[in-house]
N, CA, C and O atoms as a CHARMM CRD file, in Angstrom:
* protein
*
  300
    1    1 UNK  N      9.95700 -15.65800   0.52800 PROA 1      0.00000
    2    1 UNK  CA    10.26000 -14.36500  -0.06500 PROA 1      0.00000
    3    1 UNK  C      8.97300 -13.65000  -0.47700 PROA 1      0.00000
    4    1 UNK  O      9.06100 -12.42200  -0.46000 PROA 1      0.00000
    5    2 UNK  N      8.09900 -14.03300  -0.75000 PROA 2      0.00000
    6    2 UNK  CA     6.77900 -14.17400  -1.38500 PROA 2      0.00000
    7    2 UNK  C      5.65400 -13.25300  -0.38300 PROA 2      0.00000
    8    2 UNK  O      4.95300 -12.24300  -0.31800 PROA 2      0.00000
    9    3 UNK  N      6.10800 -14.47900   0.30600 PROA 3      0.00000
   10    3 UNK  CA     5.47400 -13.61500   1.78300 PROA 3      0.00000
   11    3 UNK  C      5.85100 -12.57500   2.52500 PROA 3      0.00000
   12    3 UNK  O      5.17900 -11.95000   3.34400 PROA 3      0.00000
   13    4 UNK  N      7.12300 -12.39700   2.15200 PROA 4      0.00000
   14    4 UNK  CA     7.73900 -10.94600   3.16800 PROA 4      0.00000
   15    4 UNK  C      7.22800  -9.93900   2.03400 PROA 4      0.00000
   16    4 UNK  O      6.84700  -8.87200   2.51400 PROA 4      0.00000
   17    5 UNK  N      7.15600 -10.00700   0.98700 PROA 5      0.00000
   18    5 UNK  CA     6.57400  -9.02900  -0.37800 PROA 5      0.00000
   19    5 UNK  C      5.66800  -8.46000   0.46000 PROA 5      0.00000
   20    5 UNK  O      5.65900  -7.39700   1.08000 PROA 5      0.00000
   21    6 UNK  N      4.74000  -9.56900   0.34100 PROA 6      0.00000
   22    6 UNK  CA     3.17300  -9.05000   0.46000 PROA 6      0.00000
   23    6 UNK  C      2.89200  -8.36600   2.00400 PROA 6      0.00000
   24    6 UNK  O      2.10300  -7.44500   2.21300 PROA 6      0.00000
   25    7 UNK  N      3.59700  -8.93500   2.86000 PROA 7      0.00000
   26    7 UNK  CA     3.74200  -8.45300   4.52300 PROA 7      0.00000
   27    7 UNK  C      4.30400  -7.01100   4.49900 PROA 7      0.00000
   28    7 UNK  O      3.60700  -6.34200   5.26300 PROA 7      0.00000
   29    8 UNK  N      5.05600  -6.42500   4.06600 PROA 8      0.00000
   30    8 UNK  CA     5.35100  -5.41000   3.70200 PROA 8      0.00000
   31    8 UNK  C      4.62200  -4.56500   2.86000 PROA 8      0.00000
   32    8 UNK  O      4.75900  -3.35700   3.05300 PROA 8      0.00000
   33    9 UNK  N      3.90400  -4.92500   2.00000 PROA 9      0.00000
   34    9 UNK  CA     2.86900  -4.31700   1.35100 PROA 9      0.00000
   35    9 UNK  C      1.30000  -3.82400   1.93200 PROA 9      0.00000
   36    9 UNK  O      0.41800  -3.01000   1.65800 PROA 9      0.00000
   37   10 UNK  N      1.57300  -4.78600   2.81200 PROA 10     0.00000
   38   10 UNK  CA    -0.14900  -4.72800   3.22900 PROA 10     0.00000
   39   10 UNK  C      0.14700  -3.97400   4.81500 PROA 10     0.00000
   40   10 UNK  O     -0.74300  -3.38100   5.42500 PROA 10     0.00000
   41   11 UNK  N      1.42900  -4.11500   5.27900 PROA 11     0.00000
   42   11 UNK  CA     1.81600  -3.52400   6.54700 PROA 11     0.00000
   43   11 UNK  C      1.33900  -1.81100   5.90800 PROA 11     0.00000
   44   11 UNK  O      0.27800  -1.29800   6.26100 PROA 11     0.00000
   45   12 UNK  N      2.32300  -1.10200   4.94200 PROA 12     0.00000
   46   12 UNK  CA     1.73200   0.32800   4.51100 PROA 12     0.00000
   47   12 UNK  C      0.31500   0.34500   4.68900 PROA 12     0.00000
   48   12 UNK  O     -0.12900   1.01000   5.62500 PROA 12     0.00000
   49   13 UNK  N     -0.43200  -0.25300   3.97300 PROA 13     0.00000
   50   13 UNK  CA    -1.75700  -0.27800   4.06800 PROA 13     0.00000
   51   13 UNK  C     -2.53800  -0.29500   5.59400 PROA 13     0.00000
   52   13 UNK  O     -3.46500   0.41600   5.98200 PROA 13     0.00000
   53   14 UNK  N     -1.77300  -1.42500   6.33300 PROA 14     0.00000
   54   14 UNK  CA    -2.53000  -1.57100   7.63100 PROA 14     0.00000
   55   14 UNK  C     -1.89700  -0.44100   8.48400 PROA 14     0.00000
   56   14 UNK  O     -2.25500  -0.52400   9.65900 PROA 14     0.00000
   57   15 UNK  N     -1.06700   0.58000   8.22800 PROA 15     0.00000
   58   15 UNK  CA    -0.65700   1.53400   8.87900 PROA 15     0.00000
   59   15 UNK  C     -1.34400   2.87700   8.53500 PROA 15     0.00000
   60   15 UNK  O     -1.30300   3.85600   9.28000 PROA 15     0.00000
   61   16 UNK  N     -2.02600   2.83700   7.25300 PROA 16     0.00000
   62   16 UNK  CA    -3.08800   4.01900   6.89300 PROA 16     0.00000
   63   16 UNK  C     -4.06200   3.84700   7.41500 PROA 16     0.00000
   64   16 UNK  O     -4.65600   4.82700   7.86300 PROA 16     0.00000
   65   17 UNK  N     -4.68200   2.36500   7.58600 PROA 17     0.00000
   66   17 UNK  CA    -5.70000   2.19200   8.29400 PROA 17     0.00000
   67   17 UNK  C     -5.45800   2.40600   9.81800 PROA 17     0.00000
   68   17 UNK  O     -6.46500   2.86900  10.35500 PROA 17     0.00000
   69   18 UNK  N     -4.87300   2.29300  10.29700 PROA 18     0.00000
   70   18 UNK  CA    -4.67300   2.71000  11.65900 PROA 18     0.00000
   71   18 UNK  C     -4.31500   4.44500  11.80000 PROA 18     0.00000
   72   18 UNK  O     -4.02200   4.76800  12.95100 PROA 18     0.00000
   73   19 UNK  N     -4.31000   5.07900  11.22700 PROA 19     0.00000
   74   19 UNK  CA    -4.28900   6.05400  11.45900 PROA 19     0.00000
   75   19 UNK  C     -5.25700   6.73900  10.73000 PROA 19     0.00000
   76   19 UNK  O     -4.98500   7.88300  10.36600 PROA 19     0.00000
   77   20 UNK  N     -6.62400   6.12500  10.37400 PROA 20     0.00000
   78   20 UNK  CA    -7.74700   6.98200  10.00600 PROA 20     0.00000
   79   20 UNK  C     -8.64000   7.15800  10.22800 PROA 20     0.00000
   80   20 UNK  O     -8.86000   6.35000  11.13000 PROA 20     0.00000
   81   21 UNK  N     -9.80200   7.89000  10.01300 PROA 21     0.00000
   82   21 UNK  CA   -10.88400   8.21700  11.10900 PROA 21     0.00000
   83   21 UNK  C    -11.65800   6.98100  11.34400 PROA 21     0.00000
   84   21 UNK  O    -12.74700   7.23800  10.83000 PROA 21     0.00000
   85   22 UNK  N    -11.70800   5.93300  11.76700 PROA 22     0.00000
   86   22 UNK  CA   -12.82500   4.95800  11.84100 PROA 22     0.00000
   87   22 UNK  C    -12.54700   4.68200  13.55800 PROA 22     0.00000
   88   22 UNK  O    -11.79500   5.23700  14.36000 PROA 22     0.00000
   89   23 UNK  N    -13.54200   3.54400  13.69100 PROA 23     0.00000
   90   23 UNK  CA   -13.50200   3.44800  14.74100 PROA 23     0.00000
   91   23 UNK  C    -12.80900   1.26700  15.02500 PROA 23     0.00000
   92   23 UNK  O    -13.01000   0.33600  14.24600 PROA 23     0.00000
   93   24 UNK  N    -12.21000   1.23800  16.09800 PROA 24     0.00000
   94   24 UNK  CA   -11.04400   0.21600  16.35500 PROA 24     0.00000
   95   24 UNK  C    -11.72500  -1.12600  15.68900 PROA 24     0.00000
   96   24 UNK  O    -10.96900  -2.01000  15.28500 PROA 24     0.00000
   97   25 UNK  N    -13.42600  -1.31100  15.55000 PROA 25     0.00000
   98   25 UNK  CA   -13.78300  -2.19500  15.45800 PROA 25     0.00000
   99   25 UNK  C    -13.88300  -2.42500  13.52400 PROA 25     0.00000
  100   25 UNK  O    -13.71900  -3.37100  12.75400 PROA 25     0.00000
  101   26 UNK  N    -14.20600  -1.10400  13.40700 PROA 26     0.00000
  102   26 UNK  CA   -13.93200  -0.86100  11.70600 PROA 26     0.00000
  103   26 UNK  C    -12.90100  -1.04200  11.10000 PROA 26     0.00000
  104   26 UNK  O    -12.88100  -1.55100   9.98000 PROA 26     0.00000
  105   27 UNK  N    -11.92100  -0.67700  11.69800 PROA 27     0.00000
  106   27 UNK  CA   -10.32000  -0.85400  11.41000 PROA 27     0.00000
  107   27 UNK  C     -9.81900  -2.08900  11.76500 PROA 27     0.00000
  108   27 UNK  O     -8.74900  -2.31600  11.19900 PROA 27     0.00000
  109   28 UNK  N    -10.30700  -3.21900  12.70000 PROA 28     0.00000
  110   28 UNK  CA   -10.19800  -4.52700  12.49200 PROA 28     0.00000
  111   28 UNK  C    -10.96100  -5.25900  11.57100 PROA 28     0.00000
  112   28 UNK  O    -10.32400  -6.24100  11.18900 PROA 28     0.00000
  113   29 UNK  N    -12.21200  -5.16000  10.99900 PROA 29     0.00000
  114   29 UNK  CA   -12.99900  -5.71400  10.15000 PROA 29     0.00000
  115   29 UNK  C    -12.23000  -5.28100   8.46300 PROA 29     0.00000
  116   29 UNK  O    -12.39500  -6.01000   7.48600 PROA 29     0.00000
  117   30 UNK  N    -11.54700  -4.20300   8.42500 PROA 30     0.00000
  118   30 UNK  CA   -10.84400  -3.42200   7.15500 PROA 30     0.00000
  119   30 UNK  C     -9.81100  -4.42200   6.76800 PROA 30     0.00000
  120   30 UNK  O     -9.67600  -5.01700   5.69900 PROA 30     0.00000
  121   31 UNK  N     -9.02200  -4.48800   8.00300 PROA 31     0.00000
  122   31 UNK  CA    -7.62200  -5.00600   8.14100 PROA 31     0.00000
  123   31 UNK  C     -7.96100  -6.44000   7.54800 PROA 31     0.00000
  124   31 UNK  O     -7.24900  -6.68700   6.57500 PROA 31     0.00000
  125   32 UNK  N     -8.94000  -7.54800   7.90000 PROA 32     0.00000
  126   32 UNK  CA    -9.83400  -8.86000   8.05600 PROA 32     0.00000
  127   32 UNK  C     -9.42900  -9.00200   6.36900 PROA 32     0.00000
  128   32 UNK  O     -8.63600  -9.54000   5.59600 PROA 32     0.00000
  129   33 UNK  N    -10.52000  -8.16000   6.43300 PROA 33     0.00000
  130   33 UNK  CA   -11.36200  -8.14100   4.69100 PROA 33     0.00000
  131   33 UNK  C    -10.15200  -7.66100   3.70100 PROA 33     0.00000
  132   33 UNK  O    -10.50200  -7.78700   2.52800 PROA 33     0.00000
  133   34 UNK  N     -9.04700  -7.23100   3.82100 PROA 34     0.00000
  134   34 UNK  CA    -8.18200  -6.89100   3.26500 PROA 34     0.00000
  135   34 UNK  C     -7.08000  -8.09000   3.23900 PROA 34     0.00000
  136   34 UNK  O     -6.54800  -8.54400   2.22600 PROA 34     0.00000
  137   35 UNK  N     -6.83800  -8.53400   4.70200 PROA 35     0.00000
  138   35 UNK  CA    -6.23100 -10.17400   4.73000 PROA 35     0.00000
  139   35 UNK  C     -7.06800 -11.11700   3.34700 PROA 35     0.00000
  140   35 UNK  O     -6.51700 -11.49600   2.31400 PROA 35     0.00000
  141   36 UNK  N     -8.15700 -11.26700   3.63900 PROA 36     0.00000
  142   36 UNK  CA    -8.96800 -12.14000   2.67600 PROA 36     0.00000
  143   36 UNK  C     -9.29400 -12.02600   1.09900 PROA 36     0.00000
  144   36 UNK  O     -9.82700 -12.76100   0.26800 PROA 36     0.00000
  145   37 UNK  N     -8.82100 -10.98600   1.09800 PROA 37     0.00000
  146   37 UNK  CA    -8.75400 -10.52900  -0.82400 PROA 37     0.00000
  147   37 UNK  C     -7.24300 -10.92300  -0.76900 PROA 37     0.00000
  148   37 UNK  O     -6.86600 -11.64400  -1.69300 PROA 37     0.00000
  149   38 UNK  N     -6.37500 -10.58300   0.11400 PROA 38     0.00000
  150   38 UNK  CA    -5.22600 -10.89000  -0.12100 PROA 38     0.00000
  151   38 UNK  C     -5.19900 -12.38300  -0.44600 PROA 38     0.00000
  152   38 UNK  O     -4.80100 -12.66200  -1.57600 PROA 38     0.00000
  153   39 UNK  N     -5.61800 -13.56300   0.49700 PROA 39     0.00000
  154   39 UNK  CA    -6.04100 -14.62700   0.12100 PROA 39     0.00000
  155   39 UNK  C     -6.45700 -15.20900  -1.38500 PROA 39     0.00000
  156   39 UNK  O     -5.89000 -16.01000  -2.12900 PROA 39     0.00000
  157   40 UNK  N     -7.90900 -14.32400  -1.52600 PROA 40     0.00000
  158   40 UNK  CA    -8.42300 -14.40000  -3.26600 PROA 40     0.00000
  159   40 UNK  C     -7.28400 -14.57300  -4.01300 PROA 40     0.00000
  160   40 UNK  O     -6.99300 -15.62700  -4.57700 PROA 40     0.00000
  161   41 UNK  N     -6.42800 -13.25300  -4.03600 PROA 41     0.00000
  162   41 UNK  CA    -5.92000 -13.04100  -5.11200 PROA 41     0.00000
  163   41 UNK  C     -5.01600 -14.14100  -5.32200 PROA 41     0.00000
  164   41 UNK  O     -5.10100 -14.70600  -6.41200 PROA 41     0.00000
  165   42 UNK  N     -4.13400 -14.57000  -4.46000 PROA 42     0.00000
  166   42 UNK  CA    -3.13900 -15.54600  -4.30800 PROA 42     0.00000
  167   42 UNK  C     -3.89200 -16.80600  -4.69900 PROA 42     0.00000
  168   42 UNK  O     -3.37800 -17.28100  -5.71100 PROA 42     0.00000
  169   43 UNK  N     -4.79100 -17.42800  -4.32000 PROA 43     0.00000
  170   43 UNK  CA    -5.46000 -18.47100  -5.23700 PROA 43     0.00000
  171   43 UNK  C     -5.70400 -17.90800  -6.25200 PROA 43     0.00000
  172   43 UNK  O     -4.89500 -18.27500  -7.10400 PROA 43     0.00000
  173   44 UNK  N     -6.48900 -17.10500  -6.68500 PROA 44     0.00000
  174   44 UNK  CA    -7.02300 -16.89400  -8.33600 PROA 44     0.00000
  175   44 UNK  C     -5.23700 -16.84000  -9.19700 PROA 44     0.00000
  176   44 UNK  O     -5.22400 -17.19300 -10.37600 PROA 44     0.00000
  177   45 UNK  N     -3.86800 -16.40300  -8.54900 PROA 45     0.00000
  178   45 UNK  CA    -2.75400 -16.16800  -9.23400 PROA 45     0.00000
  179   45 UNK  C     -2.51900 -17.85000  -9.43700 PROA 45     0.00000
  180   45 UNK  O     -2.38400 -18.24800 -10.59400 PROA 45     0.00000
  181   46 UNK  N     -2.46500 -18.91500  -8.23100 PROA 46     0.00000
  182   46 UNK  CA    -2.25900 -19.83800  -8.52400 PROA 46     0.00000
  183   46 UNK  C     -2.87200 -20.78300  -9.36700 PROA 46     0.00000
  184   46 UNK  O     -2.21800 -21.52900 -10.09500 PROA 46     0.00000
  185   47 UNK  N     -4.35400 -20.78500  -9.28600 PROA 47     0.00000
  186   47 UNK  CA    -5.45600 -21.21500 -10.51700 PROA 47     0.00000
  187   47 UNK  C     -4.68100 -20.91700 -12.10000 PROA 47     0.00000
  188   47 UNK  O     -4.36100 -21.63900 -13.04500 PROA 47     0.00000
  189   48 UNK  N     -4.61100 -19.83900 -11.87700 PROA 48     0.00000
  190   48 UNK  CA    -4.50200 -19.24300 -13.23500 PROA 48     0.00000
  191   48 UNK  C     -2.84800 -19.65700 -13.92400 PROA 48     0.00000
  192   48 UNK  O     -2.61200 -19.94400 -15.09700 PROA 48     0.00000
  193   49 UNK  N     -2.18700 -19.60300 -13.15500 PROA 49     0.00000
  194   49 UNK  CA    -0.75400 -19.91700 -13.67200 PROA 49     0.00000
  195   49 UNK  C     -0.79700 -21.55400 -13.71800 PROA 49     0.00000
  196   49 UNK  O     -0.03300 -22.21100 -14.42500 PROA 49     0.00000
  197   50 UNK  N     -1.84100 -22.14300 -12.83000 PROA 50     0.00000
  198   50 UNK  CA    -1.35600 -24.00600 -13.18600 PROA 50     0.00000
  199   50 UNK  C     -2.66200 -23.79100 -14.48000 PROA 50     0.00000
  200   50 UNK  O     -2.30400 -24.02700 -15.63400 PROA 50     0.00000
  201   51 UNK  N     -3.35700 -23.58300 -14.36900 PROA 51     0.00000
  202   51 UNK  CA    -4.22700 -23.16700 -16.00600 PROA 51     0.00000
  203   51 UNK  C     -3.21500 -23.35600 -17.16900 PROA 51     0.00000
  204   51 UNK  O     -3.22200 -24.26100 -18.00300 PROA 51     0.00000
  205   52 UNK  N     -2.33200 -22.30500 -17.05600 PROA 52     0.00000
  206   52 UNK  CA    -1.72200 -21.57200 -18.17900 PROA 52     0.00000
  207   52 UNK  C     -0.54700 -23.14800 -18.73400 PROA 52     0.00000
  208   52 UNK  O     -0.10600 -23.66700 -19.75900 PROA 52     0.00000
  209   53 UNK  N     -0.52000 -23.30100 -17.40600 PROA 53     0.00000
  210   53 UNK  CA     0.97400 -24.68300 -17.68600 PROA 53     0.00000
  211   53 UNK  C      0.02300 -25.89300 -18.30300 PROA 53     0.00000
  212   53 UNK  O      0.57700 -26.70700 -19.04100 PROA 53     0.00000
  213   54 UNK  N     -1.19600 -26.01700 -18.06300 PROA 54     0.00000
  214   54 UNK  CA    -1.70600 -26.89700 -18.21100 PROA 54     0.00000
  215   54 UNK  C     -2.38400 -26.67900 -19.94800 PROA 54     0.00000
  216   54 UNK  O     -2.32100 -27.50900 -20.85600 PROA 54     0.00000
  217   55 UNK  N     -2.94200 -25.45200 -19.98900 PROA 55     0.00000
  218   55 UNK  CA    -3.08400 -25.80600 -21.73800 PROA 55     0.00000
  219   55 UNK  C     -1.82800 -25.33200 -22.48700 PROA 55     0.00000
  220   55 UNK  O     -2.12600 -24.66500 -23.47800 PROA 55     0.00000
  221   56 UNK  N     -0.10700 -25.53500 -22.23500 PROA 56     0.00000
  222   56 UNK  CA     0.93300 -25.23600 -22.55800 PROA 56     0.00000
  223   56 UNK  C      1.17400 -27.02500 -22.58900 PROA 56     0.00000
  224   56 UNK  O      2.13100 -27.63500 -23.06700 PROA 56     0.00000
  225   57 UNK  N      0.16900 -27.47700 -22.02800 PROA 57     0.00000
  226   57 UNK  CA     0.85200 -29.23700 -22.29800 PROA 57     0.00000
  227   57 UNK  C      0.39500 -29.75700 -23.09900 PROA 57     0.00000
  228   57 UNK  O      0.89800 -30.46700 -23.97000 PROA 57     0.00000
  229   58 UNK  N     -1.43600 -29.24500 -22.76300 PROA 58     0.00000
  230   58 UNK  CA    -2.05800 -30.23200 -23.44300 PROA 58     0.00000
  231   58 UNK  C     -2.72500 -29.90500 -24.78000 PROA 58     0.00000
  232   58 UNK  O     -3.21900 -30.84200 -25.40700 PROA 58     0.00000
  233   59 UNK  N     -2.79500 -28.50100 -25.34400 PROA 59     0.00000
  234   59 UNK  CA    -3.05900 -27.59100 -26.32000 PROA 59     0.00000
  235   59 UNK  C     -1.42200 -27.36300 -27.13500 PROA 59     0.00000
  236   59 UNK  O     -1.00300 -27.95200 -28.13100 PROA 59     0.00000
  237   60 UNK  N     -0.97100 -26.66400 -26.58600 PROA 60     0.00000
  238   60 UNK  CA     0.17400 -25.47400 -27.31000 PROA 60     0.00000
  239   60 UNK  C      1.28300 -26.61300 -27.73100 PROA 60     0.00000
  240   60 UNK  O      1.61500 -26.76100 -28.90700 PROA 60     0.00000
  241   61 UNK  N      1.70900 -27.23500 -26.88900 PROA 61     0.00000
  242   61 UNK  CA     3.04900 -28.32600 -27.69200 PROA 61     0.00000
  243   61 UNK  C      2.58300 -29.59500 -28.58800 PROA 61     0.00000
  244   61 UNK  O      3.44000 -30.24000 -29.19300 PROA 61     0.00000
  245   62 UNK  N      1.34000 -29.91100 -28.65600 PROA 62     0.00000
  246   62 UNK  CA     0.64200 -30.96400 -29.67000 PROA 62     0.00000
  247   62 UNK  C      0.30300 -30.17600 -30.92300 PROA 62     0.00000
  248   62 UNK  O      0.40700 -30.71900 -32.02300 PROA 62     0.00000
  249   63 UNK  N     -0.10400 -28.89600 -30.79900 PROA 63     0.00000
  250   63 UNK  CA    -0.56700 -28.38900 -31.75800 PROA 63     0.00000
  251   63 UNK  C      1.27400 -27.44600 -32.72900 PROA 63     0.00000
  252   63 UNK  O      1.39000 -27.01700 -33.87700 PROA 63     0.00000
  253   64 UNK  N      1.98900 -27.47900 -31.93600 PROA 64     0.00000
  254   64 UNK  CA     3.13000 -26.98800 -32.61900 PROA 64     0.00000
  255   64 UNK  C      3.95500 -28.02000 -33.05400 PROA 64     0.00000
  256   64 UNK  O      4.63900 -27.66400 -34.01400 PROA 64     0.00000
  257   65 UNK  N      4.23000 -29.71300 -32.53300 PROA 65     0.00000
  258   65 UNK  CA     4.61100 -31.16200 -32.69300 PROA 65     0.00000
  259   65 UNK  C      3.88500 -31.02800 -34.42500 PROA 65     0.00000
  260   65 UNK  O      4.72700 -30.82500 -35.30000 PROA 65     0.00000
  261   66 UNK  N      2.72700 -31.11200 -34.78600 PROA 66     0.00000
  262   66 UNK  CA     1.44600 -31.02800 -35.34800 PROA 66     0.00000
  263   66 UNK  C      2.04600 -30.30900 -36.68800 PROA 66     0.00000
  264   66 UNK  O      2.10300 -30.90300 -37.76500 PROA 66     0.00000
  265   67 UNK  N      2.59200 -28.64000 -36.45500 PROA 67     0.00000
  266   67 UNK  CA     2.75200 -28.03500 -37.14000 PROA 67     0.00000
  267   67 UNK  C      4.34100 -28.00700 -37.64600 PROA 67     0.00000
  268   67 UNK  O      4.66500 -27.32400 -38.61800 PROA 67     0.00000
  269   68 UNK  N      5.15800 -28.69000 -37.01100 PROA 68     0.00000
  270   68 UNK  CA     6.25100 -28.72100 -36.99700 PROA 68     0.00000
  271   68 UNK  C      6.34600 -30.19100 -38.30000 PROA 68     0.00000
  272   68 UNK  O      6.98100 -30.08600 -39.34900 PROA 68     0.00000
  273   69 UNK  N      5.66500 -31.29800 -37.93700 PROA 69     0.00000
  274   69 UNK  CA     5.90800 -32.61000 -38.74000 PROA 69     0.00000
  275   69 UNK  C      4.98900 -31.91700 -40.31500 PROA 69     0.00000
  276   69 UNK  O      5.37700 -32.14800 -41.46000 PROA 69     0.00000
  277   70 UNK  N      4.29000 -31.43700 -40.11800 PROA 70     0.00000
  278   70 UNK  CA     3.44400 -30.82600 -41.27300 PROA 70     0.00000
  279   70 UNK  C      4.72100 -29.63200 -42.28800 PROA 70     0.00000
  280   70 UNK  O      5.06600 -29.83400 -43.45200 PROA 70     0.00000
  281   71 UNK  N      4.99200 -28.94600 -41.76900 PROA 71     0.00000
  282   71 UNK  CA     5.79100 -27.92100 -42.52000 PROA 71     0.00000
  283   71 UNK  C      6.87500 -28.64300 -42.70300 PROA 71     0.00000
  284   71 UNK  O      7.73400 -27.83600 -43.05700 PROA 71     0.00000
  285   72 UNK  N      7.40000 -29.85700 -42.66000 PROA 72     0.00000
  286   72 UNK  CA     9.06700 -30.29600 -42.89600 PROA 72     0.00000
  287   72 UNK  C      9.19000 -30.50500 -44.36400 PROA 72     0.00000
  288   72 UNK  O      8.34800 -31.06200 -45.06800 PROA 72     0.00000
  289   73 UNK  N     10.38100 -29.97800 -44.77300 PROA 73     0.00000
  290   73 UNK  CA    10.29300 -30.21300 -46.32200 PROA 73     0.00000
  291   73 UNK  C     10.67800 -31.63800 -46.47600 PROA 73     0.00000
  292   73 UNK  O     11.33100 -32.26000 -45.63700 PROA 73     0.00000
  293   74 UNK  N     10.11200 -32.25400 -47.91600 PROA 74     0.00000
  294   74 UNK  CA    10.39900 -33.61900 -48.37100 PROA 74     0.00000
  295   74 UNK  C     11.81800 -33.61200 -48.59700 PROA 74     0.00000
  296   74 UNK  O     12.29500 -32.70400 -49.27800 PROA 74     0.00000
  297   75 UNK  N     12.55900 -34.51700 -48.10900 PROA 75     0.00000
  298   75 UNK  CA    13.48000 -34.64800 -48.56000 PROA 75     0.00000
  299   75 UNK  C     13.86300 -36.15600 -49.40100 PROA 75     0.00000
  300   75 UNK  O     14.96300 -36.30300 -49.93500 PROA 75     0.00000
């Protein structure tokens, strides 16, 4: 699903580029370099979201465990 997103997204794009003044070899190197940020971004999204899960394990639920046994009233 992910992929038809972005195929559709970058199709608009690769259809402006084909219809603008450059020349066929510019407009394949555009198209390239535009594939390859597309790339970037999709790793830097995945980096960043197993990041996020990862100090949600090893930071955020020890430190709320932490704050949770600390604030309990005496009973």
């Amino acid at each position: 699903m992910r992929n038809y997103v972005r195929e559709t997204e970058l199709k608009s794009i690769f259809d402006r580029l084909d219809h603008s003044d450059m020349s066929e070899r510019e407009k394949r190197l555009a198209k390239a370099y535009l594939l390859q940020a597309d790339q970037i971004v999709e790793l830097i999204l995945w980096v960043t979201t197993g990041l996020k899960r990862l100090t949600e394990l090893v930071i955020v639920k020890p430190v709320r465990r932490g704050i949770a046994l600390v604030s309990k009233p005496a009973n």
